[in-house]
Structure formats: structure tokens, C-alpha cells
C-alpha positions as CSV (number, residue, x, y, z in Angstrom):
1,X,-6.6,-17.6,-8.5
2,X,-8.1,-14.1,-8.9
3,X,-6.0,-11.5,-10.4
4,X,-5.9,-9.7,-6.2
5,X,-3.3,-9.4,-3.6
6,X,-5.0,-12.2,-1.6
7,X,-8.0,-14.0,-1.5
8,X,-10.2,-14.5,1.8
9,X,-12.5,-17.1,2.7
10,X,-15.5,-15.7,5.3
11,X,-17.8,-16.5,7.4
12,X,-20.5,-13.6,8.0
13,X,-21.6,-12.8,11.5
14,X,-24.0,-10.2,11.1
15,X,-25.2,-7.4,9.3
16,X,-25.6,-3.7,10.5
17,X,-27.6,-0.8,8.8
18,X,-25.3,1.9,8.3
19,X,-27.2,5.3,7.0
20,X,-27.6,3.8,3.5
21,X,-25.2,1.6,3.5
22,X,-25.5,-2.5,5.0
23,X,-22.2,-3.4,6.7
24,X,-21.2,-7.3,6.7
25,X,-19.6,-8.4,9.8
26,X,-17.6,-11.5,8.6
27,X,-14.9,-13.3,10.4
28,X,-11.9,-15.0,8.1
29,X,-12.3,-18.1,8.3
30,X,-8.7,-18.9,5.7
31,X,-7.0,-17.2,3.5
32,X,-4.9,-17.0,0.4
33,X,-1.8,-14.8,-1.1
34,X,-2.4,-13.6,-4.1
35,X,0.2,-11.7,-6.6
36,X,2.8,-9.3,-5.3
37,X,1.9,-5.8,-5.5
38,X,0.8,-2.8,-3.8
39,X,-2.3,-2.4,-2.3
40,X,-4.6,1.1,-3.3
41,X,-5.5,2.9,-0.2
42,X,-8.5,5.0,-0.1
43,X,-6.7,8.5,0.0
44,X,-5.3,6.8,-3.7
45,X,-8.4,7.7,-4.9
46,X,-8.6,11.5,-5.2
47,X,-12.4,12.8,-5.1
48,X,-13.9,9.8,-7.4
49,X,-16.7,9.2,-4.7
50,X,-17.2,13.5,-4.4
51,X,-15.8,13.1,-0.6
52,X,-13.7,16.4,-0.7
53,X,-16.7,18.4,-0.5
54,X,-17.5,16.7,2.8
55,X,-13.5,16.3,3.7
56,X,-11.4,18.9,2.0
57,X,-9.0,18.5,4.4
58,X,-8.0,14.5,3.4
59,X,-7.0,15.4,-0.2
């Protein structure tokens, strides 16, 4: 087992351009628990990806 909080087996349904990003619409098709833990949430991230200039107001 990976080292995660769970594991997901998926099925993709389609994918959608997204400014220059590609989205992957998947559907779960089983999953698996992994360790215990806590997940990290976007906001835990501080400015790594430079979003506060575009959203001061999240951080």
C-alpha cells in the first residue's frame, strides 16, 4: 500500500480543457483506506503556487 490516506481505483469519463490546465473526469470505481492521518487542505499551503497575488484575501 502506498504511504496515502487512501488509495482510489478510477475509471475516467472524460477530459475537459481548463485554461491550461486538462481536467480528468473519473468516476471511483473502489477504493482503499490507507494510514490514519490528516489530510493537507489547499489553504495548508501558504502562497507555494504564488496564488495570494491573485487571492490575497484566502491567506
Amino acid at each position: 500500500m502506498l504511504d496515502a490516506l487512501a488509495c482510489f481505483d478510477c475509471r475516467v469519463s472524460h477530459y475537459c480543457q481548463a485554461g491550461d490546465h486538462q481536467l480528468v473526469i473519473c468516476s471511483v470505481a473502489d477504493a482503499l483506506p490507507g494510514k490514519p492521518g490528516e489530510p493537507m487542505l489547499y489553504r495548508d499551503t501558504g502562497n507555494m503556487d504564488g496564488s495570494a497575488e491573485i487571492y490575497p484575501e484566502t491567506l
